[in-house]
C-alpha positions as CSV (number, residue, x, y, z in Angstrom):
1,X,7.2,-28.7,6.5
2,X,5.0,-29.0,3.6
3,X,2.2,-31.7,3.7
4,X,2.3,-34.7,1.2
5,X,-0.5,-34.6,-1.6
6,X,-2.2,-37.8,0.5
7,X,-1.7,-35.4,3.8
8,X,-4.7,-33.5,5.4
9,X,-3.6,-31.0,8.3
10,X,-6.1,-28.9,10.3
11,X,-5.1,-25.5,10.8
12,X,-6.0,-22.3,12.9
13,X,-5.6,-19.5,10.1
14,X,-4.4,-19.9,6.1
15,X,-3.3,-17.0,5.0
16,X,-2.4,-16.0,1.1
17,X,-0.2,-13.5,0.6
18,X,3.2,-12.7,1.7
19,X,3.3,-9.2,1.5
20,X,2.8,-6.3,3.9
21,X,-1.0,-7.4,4.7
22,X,-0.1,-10.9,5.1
23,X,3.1,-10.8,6.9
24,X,1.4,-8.6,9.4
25,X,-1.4,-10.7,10.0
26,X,0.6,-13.6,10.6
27,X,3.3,-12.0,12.6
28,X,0.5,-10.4,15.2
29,X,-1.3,-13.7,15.3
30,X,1.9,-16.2,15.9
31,X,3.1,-13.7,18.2
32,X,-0.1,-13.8,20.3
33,X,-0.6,-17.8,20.5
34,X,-2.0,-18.6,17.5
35,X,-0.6,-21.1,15.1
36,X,-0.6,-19.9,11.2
37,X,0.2,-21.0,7.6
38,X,1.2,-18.2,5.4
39,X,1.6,-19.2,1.9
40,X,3.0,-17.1,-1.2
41,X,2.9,-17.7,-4.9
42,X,6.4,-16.0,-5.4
43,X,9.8,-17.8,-3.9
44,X,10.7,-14.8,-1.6
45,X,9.5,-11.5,-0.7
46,X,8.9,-9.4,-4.0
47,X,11.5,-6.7,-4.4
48,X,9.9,-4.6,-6.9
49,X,9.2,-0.8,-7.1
50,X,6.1,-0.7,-5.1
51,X,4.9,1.3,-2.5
52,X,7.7,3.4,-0.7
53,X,5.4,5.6,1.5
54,X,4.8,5.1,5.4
55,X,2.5,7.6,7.1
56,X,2.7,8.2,10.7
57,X,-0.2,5.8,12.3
58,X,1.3,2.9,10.3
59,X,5.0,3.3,11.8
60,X,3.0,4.0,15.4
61,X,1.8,0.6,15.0
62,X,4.7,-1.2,13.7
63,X,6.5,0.1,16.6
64,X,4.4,-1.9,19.1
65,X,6.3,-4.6,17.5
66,X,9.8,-3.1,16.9
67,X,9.5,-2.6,13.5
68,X,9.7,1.2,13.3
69,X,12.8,2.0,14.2
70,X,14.6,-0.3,12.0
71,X,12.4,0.1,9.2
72,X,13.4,4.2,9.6
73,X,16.9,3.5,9.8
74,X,16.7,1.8,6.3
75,X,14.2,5.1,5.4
76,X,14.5,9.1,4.9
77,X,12.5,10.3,7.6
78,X,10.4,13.0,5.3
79,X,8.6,16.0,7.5
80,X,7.4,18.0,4.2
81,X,5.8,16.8,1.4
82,X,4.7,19.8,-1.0
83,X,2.8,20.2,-4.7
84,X,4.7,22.1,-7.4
85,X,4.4,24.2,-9.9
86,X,7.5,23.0,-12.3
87,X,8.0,26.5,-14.6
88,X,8.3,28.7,-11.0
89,X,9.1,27.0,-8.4
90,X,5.9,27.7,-6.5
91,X,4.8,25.2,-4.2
92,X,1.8,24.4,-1.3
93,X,4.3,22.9,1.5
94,X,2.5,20.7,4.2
95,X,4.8,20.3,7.7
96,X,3.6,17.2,9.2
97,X,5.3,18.8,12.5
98,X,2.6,20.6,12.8
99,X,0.8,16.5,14.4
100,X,3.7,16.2,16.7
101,X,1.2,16.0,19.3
102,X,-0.9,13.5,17.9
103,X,1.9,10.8,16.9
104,X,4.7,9.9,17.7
105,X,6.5,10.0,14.5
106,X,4.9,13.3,12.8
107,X,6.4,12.7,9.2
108,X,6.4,10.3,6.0
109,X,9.2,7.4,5.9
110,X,9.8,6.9,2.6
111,X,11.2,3.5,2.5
112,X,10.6,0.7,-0.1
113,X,7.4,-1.3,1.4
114,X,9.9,-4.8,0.6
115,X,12.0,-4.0,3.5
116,X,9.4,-4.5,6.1
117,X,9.1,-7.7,4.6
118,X,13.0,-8.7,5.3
119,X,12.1,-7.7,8.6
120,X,8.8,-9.7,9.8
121,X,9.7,-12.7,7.7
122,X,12.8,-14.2,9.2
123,X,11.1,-13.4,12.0
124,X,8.0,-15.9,11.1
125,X,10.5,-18.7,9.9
126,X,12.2,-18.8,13.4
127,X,8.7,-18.8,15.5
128,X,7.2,-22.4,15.5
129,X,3.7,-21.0,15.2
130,X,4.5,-20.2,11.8
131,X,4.3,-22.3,8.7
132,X,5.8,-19.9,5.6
133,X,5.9,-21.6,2.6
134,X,7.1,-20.0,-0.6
135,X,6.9,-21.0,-4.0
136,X,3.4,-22.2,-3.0
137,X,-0.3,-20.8,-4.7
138,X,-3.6,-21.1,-3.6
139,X,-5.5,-23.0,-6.8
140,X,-8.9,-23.7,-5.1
141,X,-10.9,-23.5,-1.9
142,X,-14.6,-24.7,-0.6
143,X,-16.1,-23.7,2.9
144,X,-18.0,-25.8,5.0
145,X,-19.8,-25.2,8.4
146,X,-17.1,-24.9,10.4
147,X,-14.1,-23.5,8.1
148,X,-12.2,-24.1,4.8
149,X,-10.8,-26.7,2.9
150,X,-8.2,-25.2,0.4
151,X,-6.2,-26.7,-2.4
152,X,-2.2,-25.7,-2.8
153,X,0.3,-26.4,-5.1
154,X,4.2,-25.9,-4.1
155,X,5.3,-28.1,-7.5
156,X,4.9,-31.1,-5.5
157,X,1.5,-31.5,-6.6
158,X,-1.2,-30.5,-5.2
159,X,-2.3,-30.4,-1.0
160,X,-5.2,-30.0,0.8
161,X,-5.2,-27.4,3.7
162,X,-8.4,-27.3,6.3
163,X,-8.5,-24.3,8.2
164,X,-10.9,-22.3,10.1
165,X,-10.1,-19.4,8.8
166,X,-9.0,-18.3,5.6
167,X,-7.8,-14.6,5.1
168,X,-7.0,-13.2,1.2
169,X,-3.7,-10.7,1.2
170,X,-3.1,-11.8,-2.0
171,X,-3.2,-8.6,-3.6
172,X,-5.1,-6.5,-6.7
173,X,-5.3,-9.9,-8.5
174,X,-6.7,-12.2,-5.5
175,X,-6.8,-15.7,-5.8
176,X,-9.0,-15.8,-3.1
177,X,-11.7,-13.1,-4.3
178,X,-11.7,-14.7,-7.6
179,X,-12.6,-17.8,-5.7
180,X,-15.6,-16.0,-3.7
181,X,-16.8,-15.0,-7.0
182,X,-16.9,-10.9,-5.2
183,X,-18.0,-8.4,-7.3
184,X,-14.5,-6.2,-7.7
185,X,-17.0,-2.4,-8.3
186,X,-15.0,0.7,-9.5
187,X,-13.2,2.0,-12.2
188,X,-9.6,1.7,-14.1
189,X,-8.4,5.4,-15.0
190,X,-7.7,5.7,-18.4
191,X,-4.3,6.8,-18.1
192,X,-1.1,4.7,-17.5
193,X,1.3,5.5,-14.6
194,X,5.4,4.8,-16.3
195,X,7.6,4.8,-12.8
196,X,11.3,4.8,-13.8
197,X,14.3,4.6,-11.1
198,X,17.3,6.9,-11.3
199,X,19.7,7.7,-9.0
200,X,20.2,11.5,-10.2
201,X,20.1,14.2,-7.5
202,X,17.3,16.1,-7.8
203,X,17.1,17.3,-4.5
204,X,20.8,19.4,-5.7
205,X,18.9,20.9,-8.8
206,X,15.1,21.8,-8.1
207,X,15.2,24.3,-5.5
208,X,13.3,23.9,-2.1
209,X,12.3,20.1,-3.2
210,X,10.7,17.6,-0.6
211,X,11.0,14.4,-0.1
212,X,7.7,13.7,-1.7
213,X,6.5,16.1,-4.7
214,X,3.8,16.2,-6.8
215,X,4.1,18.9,-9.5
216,X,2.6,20.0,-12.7
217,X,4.6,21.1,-15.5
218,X,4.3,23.0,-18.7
219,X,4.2,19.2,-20.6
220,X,2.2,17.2,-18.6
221,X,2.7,16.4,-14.5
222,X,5.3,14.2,-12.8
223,X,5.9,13.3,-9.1
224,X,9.4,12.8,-7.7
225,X,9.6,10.6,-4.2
226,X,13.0,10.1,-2.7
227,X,14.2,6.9,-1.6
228,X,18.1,6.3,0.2
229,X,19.7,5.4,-3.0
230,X,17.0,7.4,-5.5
231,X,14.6,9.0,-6.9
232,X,11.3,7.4,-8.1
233,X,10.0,9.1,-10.8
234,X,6.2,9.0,-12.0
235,X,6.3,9.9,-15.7
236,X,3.1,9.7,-18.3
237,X,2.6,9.5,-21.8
238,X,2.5,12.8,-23.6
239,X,-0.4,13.4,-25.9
240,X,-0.8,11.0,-28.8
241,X,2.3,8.5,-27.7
242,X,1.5,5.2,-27.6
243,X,2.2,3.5,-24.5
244,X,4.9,1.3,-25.9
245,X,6.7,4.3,-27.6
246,X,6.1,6.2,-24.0
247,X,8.1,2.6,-22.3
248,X,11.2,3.5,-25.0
249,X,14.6,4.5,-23.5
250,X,14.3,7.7,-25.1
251,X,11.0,8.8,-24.4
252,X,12.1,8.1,-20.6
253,X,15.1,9.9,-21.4
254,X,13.0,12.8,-23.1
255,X,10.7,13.4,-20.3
256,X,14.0,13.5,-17.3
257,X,15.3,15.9,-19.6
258,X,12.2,17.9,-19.1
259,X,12.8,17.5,-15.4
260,X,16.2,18.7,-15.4
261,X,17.8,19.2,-18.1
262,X,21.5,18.0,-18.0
263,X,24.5,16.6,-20.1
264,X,24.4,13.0,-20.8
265,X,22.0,10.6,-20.5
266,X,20.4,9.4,-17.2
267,X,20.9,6.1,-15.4
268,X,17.8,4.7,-15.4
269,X,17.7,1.4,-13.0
270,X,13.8,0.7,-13.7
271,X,10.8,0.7,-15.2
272,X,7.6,-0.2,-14.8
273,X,4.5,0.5,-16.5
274,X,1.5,0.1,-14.3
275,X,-2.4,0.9,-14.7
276,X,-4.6,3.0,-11.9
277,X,-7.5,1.3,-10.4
278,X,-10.5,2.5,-8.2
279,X,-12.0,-0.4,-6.6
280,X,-13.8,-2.2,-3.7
281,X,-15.6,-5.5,-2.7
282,X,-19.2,-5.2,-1.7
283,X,-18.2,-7.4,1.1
284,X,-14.8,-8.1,3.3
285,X,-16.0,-11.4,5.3
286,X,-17.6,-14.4,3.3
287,X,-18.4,-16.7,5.7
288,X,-15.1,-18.3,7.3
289,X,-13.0,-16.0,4.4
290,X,-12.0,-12.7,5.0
291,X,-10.4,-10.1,2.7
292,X,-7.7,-7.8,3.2
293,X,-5.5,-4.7,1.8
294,X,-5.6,-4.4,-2.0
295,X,-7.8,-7.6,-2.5
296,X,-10.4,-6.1,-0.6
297,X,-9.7,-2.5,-2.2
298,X,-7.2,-0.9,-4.6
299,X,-7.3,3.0,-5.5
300,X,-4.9,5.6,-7.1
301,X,-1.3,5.7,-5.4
302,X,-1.7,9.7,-5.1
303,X,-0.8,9.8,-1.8
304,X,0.5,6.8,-0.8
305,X,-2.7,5.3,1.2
306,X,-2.5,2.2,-0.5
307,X,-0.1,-0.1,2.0
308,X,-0.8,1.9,4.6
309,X,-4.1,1.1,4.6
310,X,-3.8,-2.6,4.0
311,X,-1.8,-2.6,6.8
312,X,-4.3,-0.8,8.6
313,X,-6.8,-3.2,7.8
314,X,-4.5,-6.1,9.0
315,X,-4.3,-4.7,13.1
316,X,-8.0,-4.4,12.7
317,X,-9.0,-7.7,11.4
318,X,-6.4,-9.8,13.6
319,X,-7.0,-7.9,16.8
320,X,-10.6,-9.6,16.1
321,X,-9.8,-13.0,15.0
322,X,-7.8,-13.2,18.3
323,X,-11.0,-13.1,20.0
324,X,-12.7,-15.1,18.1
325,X,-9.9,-17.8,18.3
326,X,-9.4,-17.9,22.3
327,X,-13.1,-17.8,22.4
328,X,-13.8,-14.2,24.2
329,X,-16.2,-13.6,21.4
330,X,-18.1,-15.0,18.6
331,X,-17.7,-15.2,14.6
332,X,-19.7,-12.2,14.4
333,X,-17.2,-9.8,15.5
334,X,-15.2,-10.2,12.4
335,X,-18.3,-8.5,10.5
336,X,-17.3,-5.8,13.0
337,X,-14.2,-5.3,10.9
338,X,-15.8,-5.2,7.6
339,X,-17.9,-2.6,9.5
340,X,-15.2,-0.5,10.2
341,X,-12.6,-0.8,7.7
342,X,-15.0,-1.1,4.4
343,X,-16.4,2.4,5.1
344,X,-13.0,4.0,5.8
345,X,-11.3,2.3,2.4
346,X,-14.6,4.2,0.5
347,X,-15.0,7.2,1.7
348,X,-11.0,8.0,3.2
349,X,-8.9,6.1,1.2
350,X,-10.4,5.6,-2.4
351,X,-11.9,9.1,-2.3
352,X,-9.3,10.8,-1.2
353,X,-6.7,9.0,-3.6
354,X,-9.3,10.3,-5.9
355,X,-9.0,13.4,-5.4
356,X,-5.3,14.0,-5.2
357,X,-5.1,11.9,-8.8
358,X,-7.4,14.4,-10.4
359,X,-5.7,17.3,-9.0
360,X,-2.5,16.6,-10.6
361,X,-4.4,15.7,-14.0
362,X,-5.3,18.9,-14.2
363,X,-4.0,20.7,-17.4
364,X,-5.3,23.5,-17.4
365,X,-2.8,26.3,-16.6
366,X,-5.2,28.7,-14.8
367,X,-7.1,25.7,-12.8
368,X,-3.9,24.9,-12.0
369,X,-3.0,28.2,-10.5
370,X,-6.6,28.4,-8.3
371,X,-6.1,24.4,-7.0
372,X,-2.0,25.6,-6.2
373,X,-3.5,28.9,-4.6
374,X,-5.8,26.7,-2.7
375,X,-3.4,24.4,-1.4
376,X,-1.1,26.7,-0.2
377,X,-3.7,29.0,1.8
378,X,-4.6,25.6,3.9
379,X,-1.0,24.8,4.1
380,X,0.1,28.7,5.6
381,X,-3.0,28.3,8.1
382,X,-2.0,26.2,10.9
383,X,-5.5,25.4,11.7
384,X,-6.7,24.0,8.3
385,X,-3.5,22.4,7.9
386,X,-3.6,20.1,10.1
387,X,-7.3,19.0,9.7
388,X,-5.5,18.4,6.2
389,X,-2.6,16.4,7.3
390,X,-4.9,14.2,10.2
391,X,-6.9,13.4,6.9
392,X,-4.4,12.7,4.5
393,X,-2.0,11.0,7.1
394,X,-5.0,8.7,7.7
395,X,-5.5,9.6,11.1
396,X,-9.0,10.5,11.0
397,X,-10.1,7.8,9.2
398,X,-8.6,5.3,11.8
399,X,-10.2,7.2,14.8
400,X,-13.6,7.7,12.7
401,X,-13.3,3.1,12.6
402,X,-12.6,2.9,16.2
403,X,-16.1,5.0,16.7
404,X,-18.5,2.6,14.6
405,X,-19.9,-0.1,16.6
């Protein structure tokens, strides 16, 4: 129940955001003993096209807590994932078989990331540990020696929380790192991603085509990722369109053409113009607040490292604050998980991302041709292959975390 604006309620943990990040949080806190107040700006969980990629460590984790197996049934369980060449045909193919002895589930799910949410938040609204409030923002908070006081607004006014700890999911545009004043460092890529739904069959018209393809073609580059019901389709601007001419029904029309051509028009069920960034916070704990996922770091969606690793980030930090809450160890340890996970989002998951988005910006047809030959010469050796797929499954970078002390 929401607090009256007079009302002043001590919590354990506030947390600001209600998606992946912040529903795991509070999911593996309530369901370890400790009370917690999850608040989100928007009235339910956001349904939009987001991210739709699950790599293997994540669903190993979410399975501790049931979550796999539903959130595959809802899924395509994807063992390939391949970059293309669109004119031939050609492609690098990565098996993620080849990990089946270090994970249990040695593939991509590719599953919208807004299911998981149908599935941890009922459960929050029926544990009595939880407070979820929807429709409910963060405007302001303060620290003091032993916590937080924060100011919320649900359209009742405004309320004062006091917590002892306050943890920012809120996302790329965080609230909460506004509020700490943390310098954002990176870089926003000049380029502007146009993902547009359709439910055409690709799969029955590009021969040998993954799940998950990145591909360059003679007019640009594209990636295709398959969902249940469709395709996801990453399109660009061509040379000297505008982006608002690039966002008109025929330029998205153009550009599937290009894909496969066909008779008629596509169905197009979305789109959604969106801009890269590459960034990080200096720091991820400020005193009794604590940043998470995409408000501590956001980076290129090349690869799909983006959720995962907010989610990542969310096992860490809790498994922590648990500690710190029952008393088995002191406030320090959560520097412990800026230790471990800041390092990781730098050099594993923004790097890497980095990486894999200037591959596939690559226009020059006989680069093109060496980075493809490349590829596929670590994809036909089983050995460098799947020093590849630990890294870019994020495998390595979660055992390289568990090492630093």
């Amino acid at each position: 129940m929401a607090n009256s604006p007079a009302s002043n309620k001590r919590v354990k943990v506030l947390i600001v955001g209600a998606g992946p990040v912040g529903l795991v949080s509070a999911m593996r806190l309530a369901e370890a003993g400790q009370p917690v107040t999850l608040i989100e700006a928007g009235p339910t969980v956001n349904e939009d096209l987001r991210a739709s990629t699950w790599h293997p460590p994540t669903l190993d984790m979410l399975d501790v807590y049931g979550l796999a197996e539903p959130l595959i049934a809802q899924g395509l369980i994807t063992p390939t994932w391949q970059i293309r060449l669109h004119s031939t045909g050609e492609r690098a193919l990565f098996d993620l078989g080849i990990l089946k002895d270090e994970t249990p589930h040695p593939y991509r799910l590719q599953c919208e990331q807004y299911r998981l949410g149908h599935l941890i938040a009922p459960r929050l609204q029926a544990n009595p540990l939880v407070d979820l409030r929807f429709s409910t923002r963060l405007l302001s908070f303060e620290q003091h020696a032993d916590g937080v006081r924060a100011t919320v607004e649900d359209g009742n006014g405004p309320q004062v929380i006091d917590t002892e700890w306050l943890i920012g999911a809120d996302g790329g545009r965080s609230t909460v790192r506004d509020g700490l004043g943390a310098e954002f460092d990176g870089l926003t890529y000049p380029e502007t991603t146009i993902l547009a739904a359709t439910r055409f069959p690709f799969h029955e018209h590009l021969k040998g085509l993954s799940n998950v393809n990145y591909v360059w073609s003679d007019w640009g580059t594209y990636s295709l990722l398959r969902l249940p019901h469709l395709w996801r389709c990453s399109l660009y601007p061509e040379e000297g369109e505008t982006i608002e001419q690039a966002l008109t029904p025929p330029s998205i029309e153009r550009k599937l053409q290009y894909i496969v051509p066909k008779d008629g028009p596509y169905e197009v069920m979305e789109v959604r113009p969106y801009r890269v960034h590459q960034r990080i916070v200096k720091e991820y704990r400020y005193g009794r607040v604590v940043l998470a996922g995409d408000a501590a770091h956001i980076n290129a969606p090349s690869g799909g490292m983006g959720m995962n690793g907010g989610i990542h980030d969310a096992f860490n930090l809790t498994d922590k604050l648990l500690k710190v809450l029952r008393g088995e160890a002191g406030e320090e340890l959560i520097d412990l998980y800026a230790r471990q996970r800041r390092p990781i989002a730098l050099d594993e998951i923004l790097k890497q991302a980095d990486r894999n988005r200037t591959r596939m910006q690559e226009r020059d047809p006989e680069r093109r041709r060496k980075e493809l030959a490349q590829m596929q010469a670590i994809a036909d050796d089983p050995v460098r292959a799947k020093a590849h797929l630990l890294k870019s499954s994020m495998i390595d970078g979660l055992r390289q975390a568990a090492e630093i002390a």
